[in-house]
N, C-alpha and C positions, 0 to 999 in steps of 0.2 A: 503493500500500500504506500510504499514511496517511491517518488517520483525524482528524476535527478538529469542533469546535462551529460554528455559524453566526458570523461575524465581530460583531464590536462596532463601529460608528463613533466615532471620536473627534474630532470636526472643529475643535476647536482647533489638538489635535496638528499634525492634517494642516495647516490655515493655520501653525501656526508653523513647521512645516516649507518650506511653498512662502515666508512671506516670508522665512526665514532663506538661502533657496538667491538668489532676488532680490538681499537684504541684500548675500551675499557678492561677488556679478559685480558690482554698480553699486561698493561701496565698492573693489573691486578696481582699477575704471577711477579713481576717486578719487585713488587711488595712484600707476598711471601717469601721472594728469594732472600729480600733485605733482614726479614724479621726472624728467619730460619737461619741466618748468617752463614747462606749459602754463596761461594763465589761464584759468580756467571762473568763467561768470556766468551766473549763474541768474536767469530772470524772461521773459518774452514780448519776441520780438523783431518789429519790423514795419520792413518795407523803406521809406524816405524817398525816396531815390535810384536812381538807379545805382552811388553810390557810398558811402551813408550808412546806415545803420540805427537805429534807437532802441528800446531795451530798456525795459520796465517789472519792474523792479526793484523788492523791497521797501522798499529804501532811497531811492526814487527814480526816476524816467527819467534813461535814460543816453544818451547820441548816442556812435558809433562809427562813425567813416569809418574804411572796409578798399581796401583792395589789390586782396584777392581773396579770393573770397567762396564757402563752400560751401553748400548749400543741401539741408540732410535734415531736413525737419519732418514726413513719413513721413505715416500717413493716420489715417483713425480709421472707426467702422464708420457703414455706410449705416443710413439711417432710411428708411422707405417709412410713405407714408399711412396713415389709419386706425388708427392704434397708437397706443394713451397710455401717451405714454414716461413723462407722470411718475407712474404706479402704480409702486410696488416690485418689484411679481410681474413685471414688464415689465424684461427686460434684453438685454444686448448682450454681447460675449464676455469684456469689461472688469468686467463687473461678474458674470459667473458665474465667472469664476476667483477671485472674493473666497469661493468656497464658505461665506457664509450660512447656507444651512439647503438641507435637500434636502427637495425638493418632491414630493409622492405621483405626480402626473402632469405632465411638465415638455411641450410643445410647442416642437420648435423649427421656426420658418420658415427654411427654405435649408438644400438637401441637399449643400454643398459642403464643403470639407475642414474649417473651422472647426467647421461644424454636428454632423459627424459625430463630430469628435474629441471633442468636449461632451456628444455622444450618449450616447460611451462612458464618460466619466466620469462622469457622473451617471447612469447605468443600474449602472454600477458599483457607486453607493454605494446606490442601489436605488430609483431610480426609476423611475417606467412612463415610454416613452419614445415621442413622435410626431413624426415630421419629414415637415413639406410643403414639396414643392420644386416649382417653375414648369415648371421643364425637363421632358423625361421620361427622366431618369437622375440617381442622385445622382454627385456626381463626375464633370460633364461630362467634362473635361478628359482621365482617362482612360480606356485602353481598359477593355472591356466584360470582356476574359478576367482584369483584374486586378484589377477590382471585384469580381469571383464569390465568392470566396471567402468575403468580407467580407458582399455581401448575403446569401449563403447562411446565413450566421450570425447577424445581424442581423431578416433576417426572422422566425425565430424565436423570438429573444428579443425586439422591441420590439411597443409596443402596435398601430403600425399605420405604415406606411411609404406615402406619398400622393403620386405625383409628378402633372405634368403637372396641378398644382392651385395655385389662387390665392389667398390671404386678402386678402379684401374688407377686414375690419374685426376689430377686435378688440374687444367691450363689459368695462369692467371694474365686474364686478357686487359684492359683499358678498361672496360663498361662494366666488366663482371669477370666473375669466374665461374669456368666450367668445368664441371662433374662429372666425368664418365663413370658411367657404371655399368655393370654384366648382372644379370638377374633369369631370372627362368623365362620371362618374356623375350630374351635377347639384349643388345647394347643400347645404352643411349646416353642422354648430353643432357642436366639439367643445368640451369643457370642458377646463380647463386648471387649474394650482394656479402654475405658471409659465411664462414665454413667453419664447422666445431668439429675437431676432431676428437674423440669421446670413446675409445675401443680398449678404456683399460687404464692401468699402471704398473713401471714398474718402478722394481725397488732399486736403491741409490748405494748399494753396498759396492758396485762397482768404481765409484766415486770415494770409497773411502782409502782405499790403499788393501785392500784386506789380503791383497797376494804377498805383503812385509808379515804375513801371521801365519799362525797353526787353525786357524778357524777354519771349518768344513762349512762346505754349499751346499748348496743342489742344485742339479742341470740348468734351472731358474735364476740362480745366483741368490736362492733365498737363505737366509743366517739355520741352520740345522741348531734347534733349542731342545730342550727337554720340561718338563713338568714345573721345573724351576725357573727355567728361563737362561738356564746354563747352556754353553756350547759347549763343545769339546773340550776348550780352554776352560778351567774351572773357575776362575775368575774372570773371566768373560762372560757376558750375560747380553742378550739382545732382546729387544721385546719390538710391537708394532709390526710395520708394514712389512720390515726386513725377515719375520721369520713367514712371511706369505698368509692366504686367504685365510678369514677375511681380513682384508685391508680394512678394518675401523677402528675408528677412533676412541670409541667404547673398550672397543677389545684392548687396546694400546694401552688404555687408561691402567689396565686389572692387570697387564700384563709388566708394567712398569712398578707397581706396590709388591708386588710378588718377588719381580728382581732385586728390589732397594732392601726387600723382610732379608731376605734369602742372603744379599750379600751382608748384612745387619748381626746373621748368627741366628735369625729367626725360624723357626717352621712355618712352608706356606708353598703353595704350588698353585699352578692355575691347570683348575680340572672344571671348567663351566660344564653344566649339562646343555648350553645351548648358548647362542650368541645371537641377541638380535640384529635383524636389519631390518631398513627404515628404506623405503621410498620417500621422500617430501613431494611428490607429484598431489595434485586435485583430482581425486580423491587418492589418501595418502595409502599405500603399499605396506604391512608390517608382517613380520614371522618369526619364529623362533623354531627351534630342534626340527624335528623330522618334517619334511614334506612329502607331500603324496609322490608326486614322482617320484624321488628317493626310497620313498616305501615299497613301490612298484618295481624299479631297478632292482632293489636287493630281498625281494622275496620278504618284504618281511609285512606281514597281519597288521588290520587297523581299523578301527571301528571307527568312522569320520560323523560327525556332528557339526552340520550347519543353521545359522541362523541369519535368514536376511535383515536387514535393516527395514525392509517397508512393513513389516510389523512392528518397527518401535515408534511408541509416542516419541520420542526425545527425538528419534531423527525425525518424523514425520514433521512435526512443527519445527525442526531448523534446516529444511529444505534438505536434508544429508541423507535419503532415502539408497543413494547409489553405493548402496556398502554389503559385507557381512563381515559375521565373528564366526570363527568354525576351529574345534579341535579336531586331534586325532589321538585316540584311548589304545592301549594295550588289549585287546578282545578280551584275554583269561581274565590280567588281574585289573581291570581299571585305569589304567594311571597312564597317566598324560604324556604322548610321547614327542609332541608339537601343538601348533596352532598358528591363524595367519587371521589376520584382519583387515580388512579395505572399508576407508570411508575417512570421513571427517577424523580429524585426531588419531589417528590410527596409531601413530608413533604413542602417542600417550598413552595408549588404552592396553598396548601389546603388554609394557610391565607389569602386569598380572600372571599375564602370560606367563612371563618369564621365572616369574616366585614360581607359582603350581609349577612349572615345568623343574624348578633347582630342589622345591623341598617333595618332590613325589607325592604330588600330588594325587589322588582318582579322580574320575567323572563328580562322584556323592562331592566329595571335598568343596569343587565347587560352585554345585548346583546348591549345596546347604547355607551356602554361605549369602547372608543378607548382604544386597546390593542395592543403593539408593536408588529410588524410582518418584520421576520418570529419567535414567540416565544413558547413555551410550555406552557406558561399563555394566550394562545388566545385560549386555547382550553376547556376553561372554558365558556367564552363568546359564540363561538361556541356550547358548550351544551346551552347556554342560545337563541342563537338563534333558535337553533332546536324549543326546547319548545314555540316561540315564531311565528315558522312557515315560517322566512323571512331568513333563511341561504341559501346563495350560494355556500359555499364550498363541500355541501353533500344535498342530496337528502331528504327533509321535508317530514315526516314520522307522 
C-alpha cells in the first residue's frame, strides 16, 4: 500500500558506506591487537626456514625466527585463459565490490555462490545481467529443491542464464567486449560492457616461499593439516583457505582458536559435524552436513522433511513466500544428518541448524521444542514435525 518514484543511485554514498563498515571491523581488531599487546607488522612475509621468516617491510626486511608459527594467507581468485585481465571492464570479485560504475550489461563467468551474489547486486543497481557456468547447474554444491526458488526468480529477471557452456576467449574491443563461448547449442559472441570472472579461488601458499620448508601439499598446493591444525612440521600450524574446501571465513575463524589453544599447550581440535554455507543471493541459499545429492552419491539412507514457506503466517505477511526449511533424519535412529533453507534470512535461521546438527540432535528434539509464532524459525521445527508425522499445520506425508 505504498506508493514510491523509481530509486536514484548514489554510489559514492553507497562506497562510503561499505568502506566505512570495512573501516570499523579492521580498526576494531587494531584495538584488540593494542589491548592484547599483541605486535602486528605489516608488509609481505616469505618463509626462509622451518624456523625463520622475512618480512618486506616499508621500512625494510625484517628476519623473524618463531617458535611456532600460524599460517593464514587465505586465497585470492582464479584466473583462466583467454581473458585480458589488464582491460578495466575485466574484473574479479575484488575489484566489483569497489562498485565503480554500473555497467549497462555486466557478464559474469561462474554460476557459483560469489557469481551469483554479484549477480544480484548489480542487477540491483540495474544492470542486465548474464552468467555462464561450465557445470550444468548454478550452485553445484547445493540441492536442486533449494536453488528453485532463487532460479525461479532469477530466470526472469536476468538477460540470459547459460550453463553447461565455456568461454573460449574474451576480445577486448573499443565499444565493448566480446565473449565467446561453446555450449551445447554451439558457438557464439555475446557483448558485454563488463566481465566478472567468478570460477573459484585459489590458495596463496604459493606466494609464501613454502619450497624454503618441510611443509607437505597437495597436488592443489593446499597446507596438508591435521585435527589440530598441525602440519607435518609440528610447530607449524595452518588454518583457513590454505588447508582447502571450504574456503570460509567461519571455518577460518574455528580453525585459527584451535591453532592458537593447540600451540598454547591446550586440548582442542577442530572436529565440526558440519560447516555452514550461506548464499547472500534474494532469496538467501543456507545448508549444513549432508545433502541429498551427497546422500545419493554414497548410498547412504534419509528420511527428508520439507516444509514450504506458503504455509507460514510470518512469510505470508512479509511477502517471503518463495522459500522452504527441510531436514534430512537418520531413518533407524532419528537424528539429524543435514538440513538447507531458502528464503528470507536464510543465513540466520540455518544456526539452529547447525546446534541440532553439532549436539545430535532427533527429529522429536526439534519438533518438541517451543518456537515463537508467528516466526520464520518455526518453520524449521515444522520440517521436524513433518519427519516426525505429528504436524498440524500441513498434511503428514
Amino acid at each position: 500500500g505504498v506508493s514510491f518514484g523509481a530509486p536514484e543511485l548514489d554510489l559514492d554514498k553507497i562506497r562510503t558506506h561499505k568502506e566505512s563498515v570495512v573501516g570499523t571491523l579492521t580498526s576494531g581488531l587494531d584495538g584488540l591487537c593494542k589491548a592484547r599487546k599483541i605486535q602486528r607488522i605489516t608488509g609481505t612475509g616469505t618463509l626462509v626456514s622451518d624456523t625463520e621468516l622475512e618480512v618486506d617491510t616499508a621500512d625494510g626486511k625484517l628476519r623473524i625466527a618463531f617458535t611456532d608459527l600460524i599460517i593464514a594467507v587465505g586465497s585470492r581468485p582464479v584466473r583462466i585463459p583467454g581473458i585480458p585481465y589488464d582491460d578495466e571492464r575485466v574484473w574479479d570479485s575484488t575489484k566489483a565490490l569497489e562498485i565503480a560504475r554500473v555497467p549497462r550489461h555486466l557478464v559474469i563467468i561462474g554460476g557459483g555462490i560469489i557469481g551469483l551474489e554479484m549477480a544480484g547486486i548489480y542487477h540491483g543497481f540495474g544492470s542486465e545481467i548474464t552468467i555462464i557456468e561450465m557445470t550444468d547447474s548454478l550452485i553445484p554444491p547445493a540441492d536442486k529443491d533449494l536453488k528453485q526458488p532463487l532460479l525461479k526468480k532469477i530466470k526472469k529477471q536476468y538477460e540470459a542464464i547459460l550453463t553447461s557452456t565455456k568461454v573460449t576467449k574474451v576480445e577486448a574491443l573499443a565499444e565493448h567486449l566480446l565473449v565467446h563461448v561453446e555450449g551445447v547449442k554451439g558457438s557464439a559472441q555475446i557483448e558485454a560492457d563488463a566481465v566478472l570472472v567468478a570460477v573459484g579461488r585459489k590458495v596463496n601458499t604459493d606466494l609464501l616461499g613454502i619450497g624454503n620448508t618441510s611443509i607437505l601439499t597437495t597436488p592443489r598446493s593446499w597446507i596438508i593439516a591435521d585435527q589440530k591444525q598441525r602440519t607435518n612440521v609440528p610447530h607449524i600450524y595452518a588454518i583457513g583457505d590454505v588447508t582447502g574446501d571450504p574456503m570460509l571465513a567461519h571455518r577460518a575463524a574455528h580453525q585459527g582458536k584451535v591453532a592458537a589453544e593447540v600451540a598454547a599447550g591446550l586440548p582442542s581440535a577442530f572436529t565440526p559435524m558440519g560447516i555452514p554455507s550461506v548464499a547472500y543471493t534474494q532469496p538467501e541459499i543456507a545448508w549444513v552436513g549432508l545433502t541429498e545429492q551427497e546422500a545419493k552419491a554414497q548410498s547412504i539412507p534419509y528420511k527428508k522433511a520439507s516444509f514450504p514457506w506458503q504455509a507460514s503466517g510470518r512469510a505470508l505477511s512479509s511477502m517471503a513466500t518463495n522459500g522452504v526449511s527441510k531436514a534430512l533424519f537418520d531413518p533407524a535412529t532419528g537424528r539429524i544428518l543435514g538440513a538447507g533453507i531458502t528464503g528470507k534470512n536464510a543465513g540466520e535461521l540455518i544456526g539452529e541448524a547447525v546446534l541440532a546438527l553439532e549436539m545430535g540432535a532427533v527429529a522429536e528434539d526439534i519438533a518438541l521444542t517451543i518456537h515463537p509464532h508467528p516466526t520464520l524459525s518455526e518453520t524449521f521445527a515444522l520440517a521436524a514435525e513433518l519427519a516426525e508425522g505429528t504436524a498440524t499445520d500441513s498434511l503428514n506425508r
